[in-house]
DODRENSE-561917 format. One line per field, with one value per residue (C-alpha): residue number from 0; residue in one letter; chain; x, y, z. Coordinates in Angstrom, 1 decimal. Layout:
<vexlos>
n <- [NUM, ...]
res <- [A, ...]
chain <- [A, ...]
u <- [X, ...]
v <- [Y, ...]
w <- [Z, ...]
</vexlos>
This chain:
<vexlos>
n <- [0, 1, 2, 3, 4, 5, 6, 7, 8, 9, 10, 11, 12, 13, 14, 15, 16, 17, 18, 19, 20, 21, 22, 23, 24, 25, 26, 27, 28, 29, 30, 31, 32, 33, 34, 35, 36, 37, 38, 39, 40, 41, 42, 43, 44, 45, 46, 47, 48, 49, 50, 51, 52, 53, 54, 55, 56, 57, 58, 59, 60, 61, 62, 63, 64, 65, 66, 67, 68, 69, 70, 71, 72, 73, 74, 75, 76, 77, 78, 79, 80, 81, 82, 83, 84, 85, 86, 87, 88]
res <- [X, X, X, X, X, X, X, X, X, X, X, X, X, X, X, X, X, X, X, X, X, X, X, X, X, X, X, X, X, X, X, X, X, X, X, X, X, X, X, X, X, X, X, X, X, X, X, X, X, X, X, X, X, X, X, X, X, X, X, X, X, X, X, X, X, X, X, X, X, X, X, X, X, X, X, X, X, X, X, X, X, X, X, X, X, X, X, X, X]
chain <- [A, A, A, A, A, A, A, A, A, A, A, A, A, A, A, A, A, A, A, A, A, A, A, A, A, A, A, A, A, A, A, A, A, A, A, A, A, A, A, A, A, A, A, A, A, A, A, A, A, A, A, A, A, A, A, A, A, A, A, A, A, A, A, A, A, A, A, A, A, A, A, A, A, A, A, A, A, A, A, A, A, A, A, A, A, A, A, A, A]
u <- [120.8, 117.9, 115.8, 112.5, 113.0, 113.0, 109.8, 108.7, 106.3, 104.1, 102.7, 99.8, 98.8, 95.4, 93.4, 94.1, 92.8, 89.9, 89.4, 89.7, 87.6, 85.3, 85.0, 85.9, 88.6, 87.3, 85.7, 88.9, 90.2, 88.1, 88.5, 92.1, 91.3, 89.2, 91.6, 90.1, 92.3, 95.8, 97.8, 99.8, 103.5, 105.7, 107.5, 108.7, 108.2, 104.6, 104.1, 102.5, 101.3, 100.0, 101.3, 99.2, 99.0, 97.7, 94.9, 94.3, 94.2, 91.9, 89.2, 89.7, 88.4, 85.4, 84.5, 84.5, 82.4, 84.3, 83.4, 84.5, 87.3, 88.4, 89.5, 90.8, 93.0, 94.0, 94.8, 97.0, 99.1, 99.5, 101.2, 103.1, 104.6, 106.2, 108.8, 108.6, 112.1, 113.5, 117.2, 117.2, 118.1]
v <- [178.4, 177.2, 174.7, 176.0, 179.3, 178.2, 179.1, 176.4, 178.2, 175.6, 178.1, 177.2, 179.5, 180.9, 178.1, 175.8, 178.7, 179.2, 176.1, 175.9, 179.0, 178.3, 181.9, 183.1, 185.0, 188.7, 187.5, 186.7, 190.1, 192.1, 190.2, 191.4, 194.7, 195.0, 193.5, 190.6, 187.8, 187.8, 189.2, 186.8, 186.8, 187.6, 184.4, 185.2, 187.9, 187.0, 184.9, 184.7, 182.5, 182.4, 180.9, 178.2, 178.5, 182.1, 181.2, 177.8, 180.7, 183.2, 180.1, 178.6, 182.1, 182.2, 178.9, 179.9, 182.8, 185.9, 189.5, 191.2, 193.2, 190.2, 188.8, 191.8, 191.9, 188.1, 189.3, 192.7, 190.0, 187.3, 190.1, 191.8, 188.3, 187.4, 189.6, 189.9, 188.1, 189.7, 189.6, 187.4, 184.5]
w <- [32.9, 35.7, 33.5, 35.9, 34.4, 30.9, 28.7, 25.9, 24.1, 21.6, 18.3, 16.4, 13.0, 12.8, 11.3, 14.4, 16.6, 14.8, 15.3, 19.2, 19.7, 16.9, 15.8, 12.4, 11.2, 11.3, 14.7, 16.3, 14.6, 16.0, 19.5, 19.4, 18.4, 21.3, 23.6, 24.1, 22.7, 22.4, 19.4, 17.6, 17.2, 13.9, 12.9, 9.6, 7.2, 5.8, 8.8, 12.3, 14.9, 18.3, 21.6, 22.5, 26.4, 25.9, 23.7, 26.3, 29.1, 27.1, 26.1, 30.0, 30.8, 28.7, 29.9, 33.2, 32.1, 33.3, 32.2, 29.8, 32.0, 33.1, 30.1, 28.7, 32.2, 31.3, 28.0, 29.0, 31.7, 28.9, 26.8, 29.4, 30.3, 27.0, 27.8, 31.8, 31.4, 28.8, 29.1, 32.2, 30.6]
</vexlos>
């Protein structure tokens, strides 16, 4: 397996992104509802998280102040890259 292909995805739960974004829970809902933040992940049964360089990416953006379109392309990409290498590991 190439080591420069290899993903290490870092997930945080929902309190440490609240954090980071400083929004509140049904704020950040609504942001992914909109497609404007990135969904999180499943990692258990009553249990998700988010990956850490895709909410990094999504508050880079908003610091940089793009539009609205913008992030919600940044968003779609972030998405359609967790599983851009599906089965080519």
């Amino acid at each position: 397996m190439n080591t420069n292909t290899q993903k290490h995805y870092q997930l945080i739960r929902r309190p440490e992104v609240l954090a980071l974004t400083a929004r509140s829970k049904s704020a950040l809902q609504l942001d992914e509802k909109a497609g404007l933040f990135c969904p999180p992940i499943s990692i258990g049964d009553r249990a998700v998280a988010y990956i850490k360089h895709e909410v990094e990416a999504v508050i880079q953006a908003r610091v940089e102040g793009q539009a609205t379109e913008q992030i919600k392309q940044l968003v779609q990409d972030l998405i359609a890259s967790r599983t851009a290498n599906k089965g080519g590991i």
